[in-house]
C-alpha positions as CSV (number, residue, x, y, z in Angstrom):
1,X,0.0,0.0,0.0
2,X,3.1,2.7,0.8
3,X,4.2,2.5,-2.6
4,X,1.1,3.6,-4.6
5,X,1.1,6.6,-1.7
6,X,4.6,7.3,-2.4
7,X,3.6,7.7,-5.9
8,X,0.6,9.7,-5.8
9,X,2.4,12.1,-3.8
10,X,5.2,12.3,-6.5
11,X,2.3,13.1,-9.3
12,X,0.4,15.6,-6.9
13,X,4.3,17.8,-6.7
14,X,4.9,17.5,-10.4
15,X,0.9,19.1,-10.9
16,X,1.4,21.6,-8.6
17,X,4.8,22.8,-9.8
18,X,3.3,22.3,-13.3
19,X,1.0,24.6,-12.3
20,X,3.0,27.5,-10.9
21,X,4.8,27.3,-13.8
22,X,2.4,28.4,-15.7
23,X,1.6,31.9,-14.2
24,X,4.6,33.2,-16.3
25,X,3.0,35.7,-19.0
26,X,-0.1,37.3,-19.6
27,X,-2.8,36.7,-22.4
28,X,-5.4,39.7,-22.8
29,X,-7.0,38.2,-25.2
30,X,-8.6,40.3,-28.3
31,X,-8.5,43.2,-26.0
32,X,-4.7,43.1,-26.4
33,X,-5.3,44.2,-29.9
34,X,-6.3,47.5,-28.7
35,X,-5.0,50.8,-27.0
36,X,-8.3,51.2,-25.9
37,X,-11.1,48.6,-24.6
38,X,-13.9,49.1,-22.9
39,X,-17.2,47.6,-22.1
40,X,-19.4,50.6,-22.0
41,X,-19.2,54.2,-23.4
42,X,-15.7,55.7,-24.2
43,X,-15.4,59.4,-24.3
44,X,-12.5,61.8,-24.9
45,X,-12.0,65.7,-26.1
46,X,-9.0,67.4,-25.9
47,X,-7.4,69.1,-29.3
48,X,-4.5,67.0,-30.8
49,X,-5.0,64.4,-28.3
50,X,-6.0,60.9,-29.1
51,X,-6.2,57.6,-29.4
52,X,-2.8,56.6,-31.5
53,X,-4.1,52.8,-32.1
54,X,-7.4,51.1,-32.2
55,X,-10.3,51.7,-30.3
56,X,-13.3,49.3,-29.2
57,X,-16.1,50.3,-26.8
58,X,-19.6,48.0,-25.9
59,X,-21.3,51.1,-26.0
60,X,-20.7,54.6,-27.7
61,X,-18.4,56.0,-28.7
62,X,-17.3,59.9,-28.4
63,X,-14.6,61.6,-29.9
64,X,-14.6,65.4,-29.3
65,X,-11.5,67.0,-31.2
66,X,-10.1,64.1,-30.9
67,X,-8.9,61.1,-33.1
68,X,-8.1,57.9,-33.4
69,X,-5.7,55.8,-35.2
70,X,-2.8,58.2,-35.8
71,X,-0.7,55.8,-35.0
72,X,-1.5,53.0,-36.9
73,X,0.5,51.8,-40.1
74,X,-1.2,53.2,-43.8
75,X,-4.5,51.1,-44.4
76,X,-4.1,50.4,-48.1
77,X,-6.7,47.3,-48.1
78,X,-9.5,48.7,-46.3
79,X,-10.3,46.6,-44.4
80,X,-8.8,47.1,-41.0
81,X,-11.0,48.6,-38.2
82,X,-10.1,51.5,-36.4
83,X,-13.1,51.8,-34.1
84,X,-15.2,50.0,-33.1
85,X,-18.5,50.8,-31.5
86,X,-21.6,48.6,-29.9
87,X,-23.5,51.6,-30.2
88,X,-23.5,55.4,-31.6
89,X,-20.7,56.9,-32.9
90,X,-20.5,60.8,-32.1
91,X,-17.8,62.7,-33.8
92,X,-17.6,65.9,-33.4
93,X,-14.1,67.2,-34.9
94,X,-13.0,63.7,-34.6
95,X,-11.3,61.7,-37.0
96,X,-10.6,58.1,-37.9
97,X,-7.4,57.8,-39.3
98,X,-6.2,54.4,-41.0
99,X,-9.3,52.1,-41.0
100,X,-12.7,51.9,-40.9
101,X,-15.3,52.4,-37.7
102,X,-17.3,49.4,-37.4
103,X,-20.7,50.6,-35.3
104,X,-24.2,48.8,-33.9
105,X,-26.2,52.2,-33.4
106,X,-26.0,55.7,-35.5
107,X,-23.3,57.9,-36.6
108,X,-23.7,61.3,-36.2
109,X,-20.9,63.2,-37.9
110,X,-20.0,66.8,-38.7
111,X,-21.7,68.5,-42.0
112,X,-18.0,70.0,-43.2
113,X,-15.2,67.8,-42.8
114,X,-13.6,64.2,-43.7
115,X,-14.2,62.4,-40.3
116,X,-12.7,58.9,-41.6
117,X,-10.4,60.1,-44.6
118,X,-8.5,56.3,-44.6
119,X,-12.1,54.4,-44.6
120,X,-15.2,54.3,-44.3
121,X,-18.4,53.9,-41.2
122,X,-20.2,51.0,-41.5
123,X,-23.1,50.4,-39.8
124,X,-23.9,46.7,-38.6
125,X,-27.0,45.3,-36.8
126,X,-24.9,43.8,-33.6
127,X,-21.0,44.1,-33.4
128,X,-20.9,41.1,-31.5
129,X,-20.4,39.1,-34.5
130,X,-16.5,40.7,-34.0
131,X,-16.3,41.3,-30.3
132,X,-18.3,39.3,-27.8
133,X,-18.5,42.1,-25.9
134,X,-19.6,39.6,-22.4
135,X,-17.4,36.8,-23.4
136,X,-14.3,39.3,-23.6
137,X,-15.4,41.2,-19.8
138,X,-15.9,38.1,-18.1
139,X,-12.5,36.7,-19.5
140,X,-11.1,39.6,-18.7
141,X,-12.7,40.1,-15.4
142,X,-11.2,36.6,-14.7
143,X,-7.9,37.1,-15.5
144,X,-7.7,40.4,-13.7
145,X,-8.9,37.9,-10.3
146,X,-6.2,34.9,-11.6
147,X,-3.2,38.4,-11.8
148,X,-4.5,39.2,-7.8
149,X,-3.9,35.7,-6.7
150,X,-0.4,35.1,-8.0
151,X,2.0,35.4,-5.2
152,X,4.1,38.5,-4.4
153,X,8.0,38.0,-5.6
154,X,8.7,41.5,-4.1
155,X,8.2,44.4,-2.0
156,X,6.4,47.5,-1.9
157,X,6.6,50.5,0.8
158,X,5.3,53.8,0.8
159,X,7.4,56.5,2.0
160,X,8.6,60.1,1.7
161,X,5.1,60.3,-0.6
162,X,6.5,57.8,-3.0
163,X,6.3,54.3,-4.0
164,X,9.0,52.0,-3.5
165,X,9.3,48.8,-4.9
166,X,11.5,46.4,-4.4
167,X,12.5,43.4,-6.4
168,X,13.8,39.7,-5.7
169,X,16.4,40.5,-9.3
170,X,15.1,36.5,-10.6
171,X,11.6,36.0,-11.2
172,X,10.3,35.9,-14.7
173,X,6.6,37.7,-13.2
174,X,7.9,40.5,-11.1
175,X,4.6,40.6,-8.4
176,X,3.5,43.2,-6.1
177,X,0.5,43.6,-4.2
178,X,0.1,47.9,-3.1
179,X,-2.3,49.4,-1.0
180,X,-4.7,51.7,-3.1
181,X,-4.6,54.6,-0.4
182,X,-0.6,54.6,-0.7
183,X,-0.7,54.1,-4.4
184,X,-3.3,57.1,-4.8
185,X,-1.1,59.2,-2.5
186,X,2.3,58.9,-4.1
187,X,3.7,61.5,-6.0
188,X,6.4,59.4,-7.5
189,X,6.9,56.2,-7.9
190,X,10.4,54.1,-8.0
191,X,12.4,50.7,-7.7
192,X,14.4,50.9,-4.4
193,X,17.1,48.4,-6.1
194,X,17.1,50.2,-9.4
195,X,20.8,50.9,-9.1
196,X,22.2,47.5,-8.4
197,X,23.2,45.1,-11.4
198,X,19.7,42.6,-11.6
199,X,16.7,44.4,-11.0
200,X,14.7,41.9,-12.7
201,X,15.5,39.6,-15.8
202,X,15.3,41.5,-18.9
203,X,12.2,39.9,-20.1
204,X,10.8,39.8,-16.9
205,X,6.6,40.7,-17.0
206,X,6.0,43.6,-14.0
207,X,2.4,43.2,-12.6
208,X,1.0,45.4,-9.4
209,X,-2.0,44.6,-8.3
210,X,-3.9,47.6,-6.7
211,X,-6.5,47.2,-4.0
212,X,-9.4,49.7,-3.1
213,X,-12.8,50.8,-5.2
214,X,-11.8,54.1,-5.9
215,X,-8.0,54.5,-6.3
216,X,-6.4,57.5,-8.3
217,X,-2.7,58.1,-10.3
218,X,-3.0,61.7,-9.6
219,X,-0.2,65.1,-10.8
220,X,3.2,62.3,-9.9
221,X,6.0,61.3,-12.1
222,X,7.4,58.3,-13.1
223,X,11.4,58.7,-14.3
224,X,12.8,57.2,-11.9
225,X,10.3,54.1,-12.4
226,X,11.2,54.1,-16.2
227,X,15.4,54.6,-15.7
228,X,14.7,51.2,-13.5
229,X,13.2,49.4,-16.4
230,X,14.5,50.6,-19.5
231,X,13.0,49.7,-22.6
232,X,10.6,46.5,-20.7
233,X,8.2,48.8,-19.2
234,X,5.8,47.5,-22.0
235,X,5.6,44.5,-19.8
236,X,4.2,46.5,-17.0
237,X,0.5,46.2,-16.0
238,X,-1.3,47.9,-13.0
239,X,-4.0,45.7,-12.2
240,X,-7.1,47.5,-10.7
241,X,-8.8,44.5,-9.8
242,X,-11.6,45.1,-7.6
243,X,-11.3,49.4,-8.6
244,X,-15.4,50.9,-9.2
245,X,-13.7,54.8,-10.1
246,X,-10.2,55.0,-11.4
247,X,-9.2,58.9,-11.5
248,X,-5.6,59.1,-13.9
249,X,-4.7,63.2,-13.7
250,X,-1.3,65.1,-14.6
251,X,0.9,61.8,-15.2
252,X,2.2,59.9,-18.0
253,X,1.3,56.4,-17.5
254,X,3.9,54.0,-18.1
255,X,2.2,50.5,-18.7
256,X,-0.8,49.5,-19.1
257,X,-4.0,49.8,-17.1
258,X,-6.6,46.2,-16.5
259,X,-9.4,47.8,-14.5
260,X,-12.3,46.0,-15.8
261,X,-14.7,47.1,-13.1
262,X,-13.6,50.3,-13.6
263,X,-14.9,53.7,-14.6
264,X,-12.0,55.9,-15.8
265,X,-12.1,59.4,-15.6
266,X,-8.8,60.7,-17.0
267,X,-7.8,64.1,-17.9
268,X,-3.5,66.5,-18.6
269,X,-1.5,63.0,-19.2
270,X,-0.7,60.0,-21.0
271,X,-1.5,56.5,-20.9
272,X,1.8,54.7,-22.7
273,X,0.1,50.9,-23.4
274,X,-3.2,49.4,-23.1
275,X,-6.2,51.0,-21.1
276,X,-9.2,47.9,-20.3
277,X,-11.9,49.4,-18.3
278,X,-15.4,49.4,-17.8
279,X,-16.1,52.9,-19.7
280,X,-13.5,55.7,-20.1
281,X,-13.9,59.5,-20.1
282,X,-11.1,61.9,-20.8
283,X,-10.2,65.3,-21.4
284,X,-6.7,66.5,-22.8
285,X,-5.6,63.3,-22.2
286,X,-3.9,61.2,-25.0
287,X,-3.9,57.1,-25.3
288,X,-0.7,56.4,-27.2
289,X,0.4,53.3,-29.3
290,X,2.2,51.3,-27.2
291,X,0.7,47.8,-26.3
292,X,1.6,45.5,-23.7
293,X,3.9,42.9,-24.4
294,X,4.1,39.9,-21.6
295,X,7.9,38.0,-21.2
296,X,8.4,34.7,-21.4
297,X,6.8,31.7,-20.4
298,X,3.0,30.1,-20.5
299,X,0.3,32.5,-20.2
300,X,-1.9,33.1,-17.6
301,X,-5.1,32.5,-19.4
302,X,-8.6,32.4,-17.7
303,X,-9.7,30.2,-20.6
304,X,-10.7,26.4,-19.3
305,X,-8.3,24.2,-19.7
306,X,-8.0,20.6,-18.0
307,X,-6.8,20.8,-14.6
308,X,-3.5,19.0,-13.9
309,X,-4.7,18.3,-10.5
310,X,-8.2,16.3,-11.7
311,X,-6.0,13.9,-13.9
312,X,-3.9,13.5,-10.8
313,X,-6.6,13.0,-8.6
314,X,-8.1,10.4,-10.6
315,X,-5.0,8.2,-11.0
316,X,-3.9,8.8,-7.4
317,X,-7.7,7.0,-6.7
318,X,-6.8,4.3,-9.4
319,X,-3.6,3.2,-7.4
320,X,-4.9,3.6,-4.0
321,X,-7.8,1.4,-5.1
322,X,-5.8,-0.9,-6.6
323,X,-3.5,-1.1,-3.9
324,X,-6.3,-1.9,-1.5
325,X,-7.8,-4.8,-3.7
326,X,-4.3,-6.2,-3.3
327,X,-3.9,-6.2,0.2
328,X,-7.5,-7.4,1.2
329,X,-7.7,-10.0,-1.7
330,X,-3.5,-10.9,-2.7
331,X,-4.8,-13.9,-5.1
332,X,-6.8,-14.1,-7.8
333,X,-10.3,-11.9,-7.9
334,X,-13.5,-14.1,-7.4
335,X,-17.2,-13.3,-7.8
């Protein structure tokens, strides 16, 4: 009997580490396909400001002197999508550069003007047939919940109104779980190690994982975060997991934003990668084309796979059962 224990034991170890290891880089889906993704409404005003890549909102979409797609590559086919809308698109100076909008509802556009000068606004009956608008939040809402639970691999303080975060210089997922009333009270932001020789691998994946329902990135900076990082901060996510009101004010953003329960009200700054929330509303405040890019390793995926731990399970009963037929009956099985 102690040998098919010993090696059910063995199999159990080899699922769980197979398991850890698979926490290593970050999927976001179709929503990683965009600089902005949203659930709800998106709107933004704000002169030259914009959205330099692609754009998808649930619900409508509003662009008040301001544009989307400036950053995208020349659309010579036409048939990329630029924007797309569940509902009404309202332009009002705003224009689509480099694609076509894609909407469920109306479009109501200026009289004067070229508001989609690289394509075209189609109109269809439900955008869903692109984006499942429920599948992607609740996969999305997932993974933000699967990012919280990952264990910490560093340290964060708060002090002298800043946030400083230290590193264990190995893991592949750099992890650190920060208070949202520290995090919305910093005025700078920082790696206490950034000056020693292995802050982090150079493909490492960053991921902070915010608490609090209303949290804010208010009027800091973040140089001293970037001269830690160099040129990886596009594998940087804050993750506002359980965040109702996101305010983002007077700062460039460097990373991306998962806040998918989230109302963002953003206005004077930058976002540098991704922004996933539940609806978005900005003034002066510009999206720009850089998406998120996770390092190495298997992804952390809400999607269902097979557990490693129910095969396990399954063939540790298997032995154990067998193993107890043995012992009660050692010869030959009778009716």
């Amino acid at each position: 009997m102690k040998k098919p224990i010993a090696i059910c034991f063995a199999l159990l170890a080899i699922a769980l580490t197979t398991a850890a290891a698979q926490a290593s880089s970050i999927d976001l889906g179709i929503a990683g396909e965009y600089n902005a993704f949203v659930f709800e409404n998106f709107s933004a005003s704000g002169g030259a400001r914009g959205v330099e890549g692609r754009l998808a909102a649930g619900g409508n979409v509003t662009l008040d002197r301001y544009n989307a797609g400036t950053g995208l590559a020349t659309d010579a086919s036409g048939e990329n999508n630029t924007v797309i809308a569940g509902g009404n698109l309202n332009l009002d100076e705003g224009v689509i550069y480099n694609g076509n909008a894609v909407i469920g509802g109306t479009a109501t556009i200026p009289e004067n003007g070229n508001s989609t000068p690289d394509g075209s606004i189609n109109i269809v009956e439900n955008t869903s047939e692109l984006i499942n608008w429920a599948n992607q939040q609740a996969y999305l809402t997932d993974l933000s919940s699967q990012l919280n639970a990952m264990q910490n691999t560093g340290t964060v303080e708060y002090k002298w109104s800043g946030i400083h975060v230290t590193t264990d210089s190995t893991s592949d997922v750099q992890v650190f779980d920060v208070d949202g009333e520290d995090w919305s009270s910093a005025s700078w932001y920082t790696f206490a190690n950034e000056n020693t020789a292995n802050t982090a691998p150079s493909n490492a994946t960053f991921v902070f994982n915010i608490s609090g329902t209303s949290v804010s990135m208010q009027n800091a900076g973040m140089e001293r975060f970037l001269a830690a990082l160099g040129e990886s901060y596009d594998n940087v996510i804050f993750n506002f997991y359980e965040a109702i009101d996101l305010t983002i004010s007077g700062i460039d953003v460097e990373g991306s934003i998962l806040a998918p329960l989230a109302n963002i009200i953003a206005s004077g700054g930058n976002i540098n990668g991704n922004v996933i929330a539940k609806s978005f509303d900005g003034t002066g405040f510009g999206i720009n084309d850089r998406l998120f890019e996770s390092g190495g390793g298997d992804p952390v995926s809400p999607a269902p796979v097979p557990e490693p731990g129910t095969m396990v399970l399954f063939s540790c009963g298997l032995l154990l059962f067998s193993g107890w037929i043995k012992k009660i009956r050692p010869g030959k099985l009778k009716a």
